[in-house]
PyMOL CGO cylinders between C-alpha atoms (Angstrom):
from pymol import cmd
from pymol.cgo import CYLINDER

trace = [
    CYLINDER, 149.91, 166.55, 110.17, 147.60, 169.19, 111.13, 0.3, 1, 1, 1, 1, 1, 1,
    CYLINDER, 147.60, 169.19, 111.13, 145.28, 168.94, 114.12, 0.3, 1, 1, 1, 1, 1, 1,
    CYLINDER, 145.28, 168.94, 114.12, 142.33, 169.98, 112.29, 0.3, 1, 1, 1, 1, 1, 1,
    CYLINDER, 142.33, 169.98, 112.29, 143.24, 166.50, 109.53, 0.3, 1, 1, 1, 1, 1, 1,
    CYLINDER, 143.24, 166.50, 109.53, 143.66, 164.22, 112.38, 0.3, 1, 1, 1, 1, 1, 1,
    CYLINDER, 143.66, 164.22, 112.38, 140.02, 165.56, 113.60, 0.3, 1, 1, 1, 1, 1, 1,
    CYLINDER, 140.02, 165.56, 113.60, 138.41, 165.25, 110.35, 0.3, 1, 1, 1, 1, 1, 1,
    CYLINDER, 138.41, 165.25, 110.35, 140.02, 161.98, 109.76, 0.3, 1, 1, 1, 1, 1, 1,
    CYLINDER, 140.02, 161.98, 109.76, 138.65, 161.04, 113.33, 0.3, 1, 1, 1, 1, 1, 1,
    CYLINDER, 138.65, 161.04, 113.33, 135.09, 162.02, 112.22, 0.3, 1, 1, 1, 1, 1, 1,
    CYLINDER, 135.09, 162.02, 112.22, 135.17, 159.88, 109.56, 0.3, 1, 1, 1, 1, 1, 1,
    CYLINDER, 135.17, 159.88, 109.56, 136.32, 157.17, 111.40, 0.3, 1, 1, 1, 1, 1, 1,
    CYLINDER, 136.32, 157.17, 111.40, 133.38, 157.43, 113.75, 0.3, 1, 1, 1, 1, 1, 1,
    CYLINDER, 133.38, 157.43, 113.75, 130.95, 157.81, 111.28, 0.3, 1, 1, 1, 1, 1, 1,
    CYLINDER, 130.95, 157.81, 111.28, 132.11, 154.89, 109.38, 0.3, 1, 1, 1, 1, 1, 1,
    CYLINDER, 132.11, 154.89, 109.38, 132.00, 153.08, 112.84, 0.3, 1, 1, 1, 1, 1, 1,
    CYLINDER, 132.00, 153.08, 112.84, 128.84, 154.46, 114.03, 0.3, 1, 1, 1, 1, 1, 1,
    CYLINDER, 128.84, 154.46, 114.03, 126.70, 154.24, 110.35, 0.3, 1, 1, 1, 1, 1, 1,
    CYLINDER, 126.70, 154.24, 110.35, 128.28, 151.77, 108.42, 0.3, 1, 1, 1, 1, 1, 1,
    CYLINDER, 128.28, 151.77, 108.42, 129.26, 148.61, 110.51, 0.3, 1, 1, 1, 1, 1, 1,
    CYLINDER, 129.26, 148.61, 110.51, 125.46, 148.30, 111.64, 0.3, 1, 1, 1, 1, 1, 1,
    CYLINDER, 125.46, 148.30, 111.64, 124.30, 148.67, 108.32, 0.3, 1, 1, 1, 1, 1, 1,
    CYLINDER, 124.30, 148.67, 108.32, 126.63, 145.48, 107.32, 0.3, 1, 1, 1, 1, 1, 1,
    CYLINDER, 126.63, 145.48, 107.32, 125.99, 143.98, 110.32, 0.3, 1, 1, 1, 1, 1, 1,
    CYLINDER, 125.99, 143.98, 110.32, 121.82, 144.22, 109.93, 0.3, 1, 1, 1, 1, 1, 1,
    CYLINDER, 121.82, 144.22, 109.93, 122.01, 143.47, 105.99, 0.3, 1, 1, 1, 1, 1, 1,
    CYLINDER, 122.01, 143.47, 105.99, 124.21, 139.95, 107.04, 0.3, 1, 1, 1, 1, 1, 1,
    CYLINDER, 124.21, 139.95, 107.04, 122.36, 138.98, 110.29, 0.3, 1, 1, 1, 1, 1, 1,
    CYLINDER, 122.36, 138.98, 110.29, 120.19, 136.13, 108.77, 0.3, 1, 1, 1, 1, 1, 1,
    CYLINDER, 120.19, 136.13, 108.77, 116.85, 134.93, 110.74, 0.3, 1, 1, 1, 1, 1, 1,
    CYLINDER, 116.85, 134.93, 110.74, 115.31, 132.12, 109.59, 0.3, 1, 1, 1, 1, 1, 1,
    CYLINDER, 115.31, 132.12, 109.59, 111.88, 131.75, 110.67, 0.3, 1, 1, 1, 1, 1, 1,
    CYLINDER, 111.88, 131.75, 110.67, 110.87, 127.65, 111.30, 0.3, 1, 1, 1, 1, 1, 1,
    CYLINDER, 110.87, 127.65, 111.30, 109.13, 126.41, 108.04, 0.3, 1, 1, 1, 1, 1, 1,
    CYLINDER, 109.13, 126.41, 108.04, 112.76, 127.13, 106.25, 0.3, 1, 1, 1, 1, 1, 1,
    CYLINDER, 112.76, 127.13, 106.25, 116.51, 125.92, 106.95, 0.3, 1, 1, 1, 1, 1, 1,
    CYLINDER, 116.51, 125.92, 106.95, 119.79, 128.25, 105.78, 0.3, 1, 1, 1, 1, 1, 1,
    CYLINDER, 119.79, 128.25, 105.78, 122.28, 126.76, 104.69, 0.3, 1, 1, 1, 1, 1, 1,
    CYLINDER, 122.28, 126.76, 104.69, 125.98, 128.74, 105.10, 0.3, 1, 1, 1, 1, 1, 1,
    CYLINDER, 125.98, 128.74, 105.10, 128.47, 127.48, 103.25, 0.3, 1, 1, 1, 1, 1, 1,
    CYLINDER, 128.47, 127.48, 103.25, 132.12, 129.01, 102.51, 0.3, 1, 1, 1, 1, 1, 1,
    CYLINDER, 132.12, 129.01, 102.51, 133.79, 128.66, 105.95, 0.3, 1, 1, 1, 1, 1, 1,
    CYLINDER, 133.79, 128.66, 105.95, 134.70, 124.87, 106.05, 0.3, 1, 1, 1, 1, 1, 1,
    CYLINDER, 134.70, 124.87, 106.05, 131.65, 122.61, 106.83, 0.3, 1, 1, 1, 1, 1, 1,
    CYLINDER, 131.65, 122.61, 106.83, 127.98, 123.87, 106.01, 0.3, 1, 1, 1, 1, 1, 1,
    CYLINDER, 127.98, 123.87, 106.01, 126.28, 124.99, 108.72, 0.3, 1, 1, 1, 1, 1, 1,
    CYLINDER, 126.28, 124.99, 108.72, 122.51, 124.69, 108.81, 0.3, 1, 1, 1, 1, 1, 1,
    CYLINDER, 122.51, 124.69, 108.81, 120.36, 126.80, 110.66, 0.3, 1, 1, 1, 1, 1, 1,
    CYLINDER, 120.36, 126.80, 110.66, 117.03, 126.42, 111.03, 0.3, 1, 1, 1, 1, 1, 1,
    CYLINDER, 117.03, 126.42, 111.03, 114.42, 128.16, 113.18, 0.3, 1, 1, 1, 1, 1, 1,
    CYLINDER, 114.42, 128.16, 113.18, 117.36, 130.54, 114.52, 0.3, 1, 1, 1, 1, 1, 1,
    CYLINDER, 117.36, 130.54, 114.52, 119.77, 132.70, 113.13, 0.3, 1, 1, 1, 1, 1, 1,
    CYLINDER, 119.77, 132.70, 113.13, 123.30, 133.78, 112.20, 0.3, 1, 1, 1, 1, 1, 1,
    CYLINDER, 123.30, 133.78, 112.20, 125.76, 135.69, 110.78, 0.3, 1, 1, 1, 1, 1, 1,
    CYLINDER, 125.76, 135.69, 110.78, 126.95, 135.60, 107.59, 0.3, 1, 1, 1, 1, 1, 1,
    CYLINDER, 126.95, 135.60, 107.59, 130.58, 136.47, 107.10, 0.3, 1, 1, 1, 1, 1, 1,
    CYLINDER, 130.58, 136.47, 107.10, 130.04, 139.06, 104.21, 0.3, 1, 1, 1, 1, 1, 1,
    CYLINDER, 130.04, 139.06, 104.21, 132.43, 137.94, 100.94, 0.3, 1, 1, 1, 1, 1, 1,
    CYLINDER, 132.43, 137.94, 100.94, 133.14, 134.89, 102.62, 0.3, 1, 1, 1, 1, 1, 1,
    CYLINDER, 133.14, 134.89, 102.62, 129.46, 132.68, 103.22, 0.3, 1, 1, 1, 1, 1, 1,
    CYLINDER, 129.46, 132.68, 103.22, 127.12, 131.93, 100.94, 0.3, 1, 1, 1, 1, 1, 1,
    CYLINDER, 127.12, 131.93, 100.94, 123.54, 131.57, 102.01, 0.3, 1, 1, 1, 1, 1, 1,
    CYLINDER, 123.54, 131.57, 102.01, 120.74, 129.50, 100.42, 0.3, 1, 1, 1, 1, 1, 1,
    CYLINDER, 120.74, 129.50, 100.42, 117.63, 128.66, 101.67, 0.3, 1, 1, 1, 1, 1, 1,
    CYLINDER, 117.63, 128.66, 101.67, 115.18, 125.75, 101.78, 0.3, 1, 1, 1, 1, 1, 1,
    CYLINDER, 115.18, 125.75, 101.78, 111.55, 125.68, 102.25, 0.3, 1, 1, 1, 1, 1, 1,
    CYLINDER, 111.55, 125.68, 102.25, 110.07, 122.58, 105.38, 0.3, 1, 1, 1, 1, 1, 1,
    CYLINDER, 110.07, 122.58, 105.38, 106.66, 123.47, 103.90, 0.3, 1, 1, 1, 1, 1, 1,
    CYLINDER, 106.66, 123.47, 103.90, 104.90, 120.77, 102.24, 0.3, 1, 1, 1, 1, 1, 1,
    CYLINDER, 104.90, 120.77, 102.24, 104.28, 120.59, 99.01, 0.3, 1, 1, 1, 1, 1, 1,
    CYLINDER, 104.28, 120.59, 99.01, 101.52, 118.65, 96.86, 0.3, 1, 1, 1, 1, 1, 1,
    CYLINDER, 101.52, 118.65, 96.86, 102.17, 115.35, 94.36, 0.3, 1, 1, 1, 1, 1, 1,
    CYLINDER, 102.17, 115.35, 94.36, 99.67, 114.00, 91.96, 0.3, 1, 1, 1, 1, 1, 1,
    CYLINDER, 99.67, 114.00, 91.96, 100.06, 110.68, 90.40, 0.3, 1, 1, 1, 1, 1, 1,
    CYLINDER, 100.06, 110.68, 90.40, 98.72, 109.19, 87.52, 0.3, 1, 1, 1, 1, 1, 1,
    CYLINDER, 98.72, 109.19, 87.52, 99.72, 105.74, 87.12, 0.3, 1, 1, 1, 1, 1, 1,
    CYLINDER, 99.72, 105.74, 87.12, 98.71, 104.33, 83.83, 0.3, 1, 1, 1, 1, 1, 1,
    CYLINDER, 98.71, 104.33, 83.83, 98.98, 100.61, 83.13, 0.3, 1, 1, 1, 1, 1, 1,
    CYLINDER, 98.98, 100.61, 83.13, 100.19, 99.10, 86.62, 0.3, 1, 1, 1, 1, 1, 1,
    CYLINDER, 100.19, 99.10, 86.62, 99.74, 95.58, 86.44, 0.3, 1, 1, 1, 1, 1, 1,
    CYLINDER, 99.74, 95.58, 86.44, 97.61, 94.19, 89.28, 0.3, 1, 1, 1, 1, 1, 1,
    CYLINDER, 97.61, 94.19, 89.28, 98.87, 91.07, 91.56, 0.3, 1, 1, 1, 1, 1, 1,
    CYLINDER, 98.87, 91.07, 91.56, 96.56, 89.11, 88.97, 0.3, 1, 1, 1, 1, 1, 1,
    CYLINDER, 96.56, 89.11, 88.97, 97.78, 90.29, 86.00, 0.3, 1, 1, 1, 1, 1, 1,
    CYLINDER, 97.78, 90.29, 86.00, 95.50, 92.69, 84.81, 0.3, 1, 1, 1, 1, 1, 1,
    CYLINDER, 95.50, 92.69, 84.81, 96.35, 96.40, 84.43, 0.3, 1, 1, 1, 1, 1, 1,
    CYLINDER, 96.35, 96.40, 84.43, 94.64, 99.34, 85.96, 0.3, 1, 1, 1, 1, 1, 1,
    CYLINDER, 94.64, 99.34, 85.96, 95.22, 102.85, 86.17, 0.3, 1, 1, 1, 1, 1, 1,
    CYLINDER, 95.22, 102.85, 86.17, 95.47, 104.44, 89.27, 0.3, 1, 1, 1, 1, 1, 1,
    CYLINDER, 95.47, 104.44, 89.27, 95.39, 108.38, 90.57, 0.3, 1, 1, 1, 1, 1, 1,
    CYLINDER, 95.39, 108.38, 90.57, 96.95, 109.69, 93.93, 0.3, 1, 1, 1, 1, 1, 1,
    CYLINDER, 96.95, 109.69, 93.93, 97.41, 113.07, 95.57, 0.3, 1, 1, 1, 1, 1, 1,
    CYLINDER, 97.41, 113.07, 95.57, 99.22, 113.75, 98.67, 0.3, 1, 1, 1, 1, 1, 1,
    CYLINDER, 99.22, 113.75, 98.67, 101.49, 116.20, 100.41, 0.3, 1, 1, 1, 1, 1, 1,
    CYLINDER, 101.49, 116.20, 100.41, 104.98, 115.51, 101.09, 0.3, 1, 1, 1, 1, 1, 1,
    CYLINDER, 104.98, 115.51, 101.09, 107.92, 117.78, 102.70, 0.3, 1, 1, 1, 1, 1, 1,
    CYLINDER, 107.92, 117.78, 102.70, 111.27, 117.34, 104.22, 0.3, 1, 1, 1, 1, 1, 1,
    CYLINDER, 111.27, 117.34, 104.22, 111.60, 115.41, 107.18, 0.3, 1, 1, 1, 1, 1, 1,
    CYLINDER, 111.60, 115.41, 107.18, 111.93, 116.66, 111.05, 0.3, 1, 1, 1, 1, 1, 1,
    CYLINDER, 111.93, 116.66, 111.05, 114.78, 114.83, 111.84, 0.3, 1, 1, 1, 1, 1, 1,
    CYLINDER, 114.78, 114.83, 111.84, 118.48, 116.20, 111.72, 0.3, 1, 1, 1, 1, 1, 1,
    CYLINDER, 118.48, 116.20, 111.72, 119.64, 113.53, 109.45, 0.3, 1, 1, 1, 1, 1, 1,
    CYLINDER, 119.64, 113.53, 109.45, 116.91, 114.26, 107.02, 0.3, 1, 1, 1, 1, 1, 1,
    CYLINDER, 116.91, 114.26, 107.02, 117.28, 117.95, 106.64, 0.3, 1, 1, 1, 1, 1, 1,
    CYLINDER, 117.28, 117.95, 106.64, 121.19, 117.04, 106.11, 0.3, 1, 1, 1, 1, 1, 1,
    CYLINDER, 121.19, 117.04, 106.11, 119.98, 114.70, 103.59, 0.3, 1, 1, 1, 1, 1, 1,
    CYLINDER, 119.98, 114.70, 103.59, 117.97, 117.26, 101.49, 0.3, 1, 1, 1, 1, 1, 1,
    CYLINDER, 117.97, 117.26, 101.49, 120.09, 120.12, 101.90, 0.3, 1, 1, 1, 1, 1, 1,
    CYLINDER, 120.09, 120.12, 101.90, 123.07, 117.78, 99.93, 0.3, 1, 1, 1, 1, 1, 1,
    CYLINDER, 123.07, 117.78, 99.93, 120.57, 116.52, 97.71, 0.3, 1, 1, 1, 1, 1, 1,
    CYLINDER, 120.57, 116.52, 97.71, 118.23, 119.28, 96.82, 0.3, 1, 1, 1, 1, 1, 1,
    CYLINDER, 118.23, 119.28, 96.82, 119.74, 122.59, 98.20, 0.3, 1, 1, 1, 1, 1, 1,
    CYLINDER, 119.74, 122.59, 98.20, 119.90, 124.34, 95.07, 0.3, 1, 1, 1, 1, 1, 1,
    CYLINDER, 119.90, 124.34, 95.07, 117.32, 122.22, 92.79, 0.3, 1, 1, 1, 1, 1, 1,
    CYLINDER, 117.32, 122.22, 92.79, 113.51, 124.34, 91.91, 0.3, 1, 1, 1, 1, 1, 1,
    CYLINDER, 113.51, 124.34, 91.91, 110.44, 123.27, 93.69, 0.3, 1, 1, 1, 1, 1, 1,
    CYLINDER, 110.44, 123.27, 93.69, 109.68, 121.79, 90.08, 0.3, 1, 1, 1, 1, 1, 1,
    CYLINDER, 109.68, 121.79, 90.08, 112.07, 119.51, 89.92, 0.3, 1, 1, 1, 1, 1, 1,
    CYLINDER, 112.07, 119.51, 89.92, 111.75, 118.58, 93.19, 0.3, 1, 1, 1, 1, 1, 1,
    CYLINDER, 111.75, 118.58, 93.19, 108.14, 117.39, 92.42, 0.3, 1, 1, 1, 1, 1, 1,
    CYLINDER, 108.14, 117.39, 92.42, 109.01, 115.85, 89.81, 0.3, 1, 1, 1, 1, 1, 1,
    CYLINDER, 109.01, 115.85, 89.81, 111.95, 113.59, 91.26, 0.3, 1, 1, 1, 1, 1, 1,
    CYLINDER, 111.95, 113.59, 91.26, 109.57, 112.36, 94.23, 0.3, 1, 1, 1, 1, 1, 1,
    CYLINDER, 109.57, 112.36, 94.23, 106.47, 112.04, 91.43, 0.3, 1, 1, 1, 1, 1, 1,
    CYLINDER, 106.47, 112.04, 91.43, 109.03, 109.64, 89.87, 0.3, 1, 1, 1, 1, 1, 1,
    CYLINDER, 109.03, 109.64, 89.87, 109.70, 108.02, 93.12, 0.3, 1, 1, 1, 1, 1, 1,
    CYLINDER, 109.70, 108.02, 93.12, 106.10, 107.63, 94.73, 0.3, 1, 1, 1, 1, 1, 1,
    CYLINDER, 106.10, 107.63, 94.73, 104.71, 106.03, 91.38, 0.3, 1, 1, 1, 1, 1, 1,
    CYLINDER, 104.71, 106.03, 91.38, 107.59, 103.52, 91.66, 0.3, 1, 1, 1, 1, 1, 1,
    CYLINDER, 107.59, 103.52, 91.66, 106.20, 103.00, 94.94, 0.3, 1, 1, 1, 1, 1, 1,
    CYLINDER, 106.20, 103.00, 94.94, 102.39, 102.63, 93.93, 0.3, 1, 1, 1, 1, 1, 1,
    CYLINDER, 102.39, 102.63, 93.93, 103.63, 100.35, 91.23, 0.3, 1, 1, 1, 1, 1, 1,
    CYLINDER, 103.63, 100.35, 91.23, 105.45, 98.13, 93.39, 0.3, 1, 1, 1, 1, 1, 1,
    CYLINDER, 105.45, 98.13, 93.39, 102.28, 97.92, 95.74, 0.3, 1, 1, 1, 1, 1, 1,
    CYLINDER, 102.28, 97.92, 95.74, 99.93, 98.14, 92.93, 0.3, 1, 1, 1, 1, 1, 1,
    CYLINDER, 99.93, 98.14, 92.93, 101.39, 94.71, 92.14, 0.3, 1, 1, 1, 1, 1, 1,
    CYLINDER, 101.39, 94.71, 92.14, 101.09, 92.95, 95.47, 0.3, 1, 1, 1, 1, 1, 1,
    CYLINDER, 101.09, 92.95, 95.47, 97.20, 93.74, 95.49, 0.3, 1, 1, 1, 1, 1, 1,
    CYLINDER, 97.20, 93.74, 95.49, 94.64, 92.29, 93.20, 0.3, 1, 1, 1, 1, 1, 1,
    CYLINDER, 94.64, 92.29, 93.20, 91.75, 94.55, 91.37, 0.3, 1, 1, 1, 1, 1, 1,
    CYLINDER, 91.75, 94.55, 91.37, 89.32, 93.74, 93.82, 0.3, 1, 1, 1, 1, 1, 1,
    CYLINDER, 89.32, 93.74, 93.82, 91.53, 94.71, 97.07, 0.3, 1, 1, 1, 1, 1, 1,
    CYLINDER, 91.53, 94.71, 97.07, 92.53, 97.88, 95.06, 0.3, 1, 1, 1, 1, 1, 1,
    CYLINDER, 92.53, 97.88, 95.06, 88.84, 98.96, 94.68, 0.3, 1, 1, 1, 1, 1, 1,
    CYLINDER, 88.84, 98.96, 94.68, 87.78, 97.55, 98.21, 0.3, 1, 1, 1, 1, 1, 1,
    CYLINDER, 87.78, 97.55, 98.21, 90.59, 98.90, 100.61, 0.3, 1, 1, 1, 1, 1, 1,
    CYLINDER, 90.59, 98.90, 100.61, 92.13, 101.81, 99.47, 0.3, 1, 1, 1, 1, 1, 1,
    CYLINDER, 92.13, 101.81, 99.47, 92.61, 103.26, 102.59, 0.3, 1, 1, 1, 1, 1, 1,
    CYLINDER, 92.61, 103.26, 102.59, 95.37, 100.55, 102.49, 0.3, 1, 1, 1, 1, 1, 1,
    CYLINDER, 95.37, 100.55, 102.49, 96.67, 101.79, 99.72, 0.3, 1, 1, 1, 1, 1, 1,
    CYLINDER, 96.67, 101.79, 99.72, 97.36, 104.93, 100.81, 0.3, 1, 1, 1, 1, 1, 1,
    CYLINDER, 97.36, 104.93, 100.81, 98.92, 103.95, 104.20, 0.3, 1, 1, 1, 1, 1, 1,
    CYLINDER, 98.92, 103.95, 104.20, 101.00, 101.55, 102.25, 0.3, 1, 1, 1, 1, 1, 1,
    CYLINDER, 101.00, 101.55, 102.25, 102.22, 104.36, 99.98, 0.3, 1, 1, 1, 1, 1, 1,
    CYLINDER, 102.22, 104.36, 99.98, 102.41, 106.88, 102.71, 0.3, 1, 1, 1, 1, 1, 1,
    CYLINDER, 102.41, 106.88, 102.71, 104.67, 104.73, 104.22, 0.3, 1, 1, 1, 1, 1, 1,
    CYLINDER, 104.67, 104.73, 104.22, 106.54, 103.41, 101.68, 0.3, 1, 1, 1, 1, 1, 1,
    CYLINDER, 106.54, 103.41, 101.68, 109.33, 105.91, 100.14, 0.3, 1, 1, 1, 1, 1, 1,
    CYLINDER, 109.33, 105.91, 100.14, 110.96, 105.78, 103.14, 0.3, 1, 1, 1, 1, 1, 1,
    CYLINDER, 110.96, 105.78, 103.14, 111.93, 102.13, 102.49, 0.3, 1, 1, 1, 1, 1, 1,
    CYLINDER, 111.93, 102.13, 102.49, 112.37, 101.90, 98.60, 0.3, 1, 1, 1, 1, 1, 1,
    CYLINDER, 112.37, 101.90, 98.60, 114.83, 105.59, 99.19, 0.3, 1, 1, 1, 1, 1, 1,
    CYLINDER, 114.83, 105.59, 99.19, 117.06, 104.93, 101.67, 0.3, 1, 1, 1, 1, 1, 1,
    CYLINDER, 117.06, 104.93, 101.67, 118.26, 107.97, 103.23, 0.3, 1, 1, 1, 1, 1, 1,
    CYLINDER, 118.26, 107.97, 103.23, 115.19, 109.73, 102.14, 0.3, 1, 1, 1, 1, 1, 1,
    CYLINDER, 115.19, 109.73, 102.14, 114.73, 113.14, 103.30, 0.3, 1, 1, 1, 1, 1, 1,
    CYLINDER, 114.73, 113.14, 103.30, 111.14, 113.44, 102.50, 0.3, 1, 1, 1, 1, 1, 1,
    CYLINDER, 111.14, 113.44, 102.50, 107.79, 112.17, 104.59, 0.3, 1, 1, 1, 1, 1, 1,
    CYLINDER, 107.79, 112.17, 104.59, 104.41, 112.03, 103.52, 0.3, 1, 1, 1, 1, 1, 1,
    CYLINDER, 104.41, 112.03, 103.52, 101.87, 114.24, 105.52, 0.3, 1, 1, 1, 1, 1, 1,
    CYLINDER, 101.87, 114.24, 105.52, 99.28, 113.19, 104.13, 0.3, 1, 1, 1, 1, 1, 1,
    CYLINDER, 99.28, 113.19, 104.13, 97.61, 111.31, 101.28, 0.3, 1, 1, 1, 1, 1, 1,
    CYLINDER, 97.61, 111.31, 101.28, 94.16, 110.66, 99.90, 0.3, 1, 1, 1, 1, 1, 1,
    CYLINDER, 94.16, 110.66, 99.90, 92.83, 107.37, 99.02, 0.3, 1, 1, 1, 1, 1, 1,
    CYLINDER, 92.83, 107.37, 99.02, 93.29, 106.94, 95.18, 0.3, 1, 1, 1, 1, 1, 1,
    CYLINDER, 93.29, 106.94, 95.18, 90.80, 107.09, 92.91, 0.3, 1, 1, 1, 1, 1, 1,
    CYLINDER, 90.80, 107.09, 92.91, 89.40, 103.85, 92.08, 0.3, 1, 1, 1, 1, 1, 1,
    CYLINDER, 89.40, 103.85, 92.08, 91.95, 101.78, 90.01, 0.3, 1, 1, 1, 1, 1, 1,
    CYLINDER, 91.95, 101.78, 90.01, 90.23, 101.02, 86.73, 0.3, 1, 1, 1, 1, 1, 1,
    CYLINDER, 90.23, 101.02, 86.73, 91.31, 98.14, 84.87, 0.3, 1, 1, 1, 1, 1, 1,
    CYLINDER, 91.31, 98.14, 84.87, 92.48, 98.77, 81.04, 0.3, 1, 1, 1, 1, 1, 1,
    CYLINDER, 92.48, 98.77, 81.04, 91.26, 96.87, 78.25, 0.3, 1, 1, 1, 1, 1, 1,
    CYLINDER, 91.26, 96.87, 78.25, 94.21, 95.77, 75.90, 0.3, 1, 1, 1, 1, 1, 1,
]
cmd.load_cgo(trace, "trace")
């Protein structure tokens, strides 16, 4: 081989080096800022990062992310039966998200990792009115429209008990409109 090859093939090298490694490097260094978690799969066990960052192997990882902000669920429960017997309707809006804890964002990220914020509101919609059914019928008519501050502790706190392993907290809730009993 010629000298003047080996030099241009040396150039190249070094350019390649110089240019083109960063580039990859930059494009796969993932942050991920607190209010989300990444999720790298492909190498073994998933790794989840969140508030930090990492490097994705490039052809090897996958990376998908996952929103911690809260999100908003309204209910409209129609026909609850009261603890007397006497059905009401009830409406609730709160906020829920993913809980702090390291279990919980494990929990969501094998339940929910690749599932639309729509469906996610509607699987804990589905969940939560379970909920203010279930403590809908421990109350009477008169307790619903007197305390519902109670209400929506007792539903705030609830989910966590009737979904074990559940990933998701309530933030925050407002009381619920004043249950009005249906006439049949």
């Amino acid at each position: 081989m010629s000298l003047l090859l080996i030099v241009v093939l040396a150039a190249i090298a070094a350019i390649l080096i110089l240019v083109v490694l960063p580039m990859v490097y930059v494009k796969n260094y993932i942050k991920v800022p607190p209010n989300e978690v990444a999720v790298f799969t492909g190498r073994g066990t998933p790794k989840v990062v969140r508030g930090g960052a990492r490097f994705r192997m490039p052809g090897i990882e996958r990376v998908d992310i996952m929103s911690l902000e809260p999100f908003n669920v309204s209910i409209n429960l129609q026909n609850a039966l009261s603890n007397n017997g006497v059905p009401v309707n009830v409406e609730a809006v709160g906020l829920v998200r993913i809980g702090s804890a390291d279990e919980a964002v494990q929990t969501a990220v094998q339940r929910f990792l690749t599932s639309d914020l729509n469906e996610l509101q509607r699987q804990i919609n589905e969940i939560l009115a379970g909920s203010l059914r279930g403590i809908t019928a421990t109350m009477t008519v008169e307790d619903l429209n007197s305390n519902r501050d109670s209400l929506a502790r007792s539903v705030s706190k609830r989910p966590a008990v009737t979904w074990p392993g559940s990933a998701w907290r309530s933030t925050s809730s407002r009381s619920p409109a004043s249950p009005t009993p249906t006439t049949t």
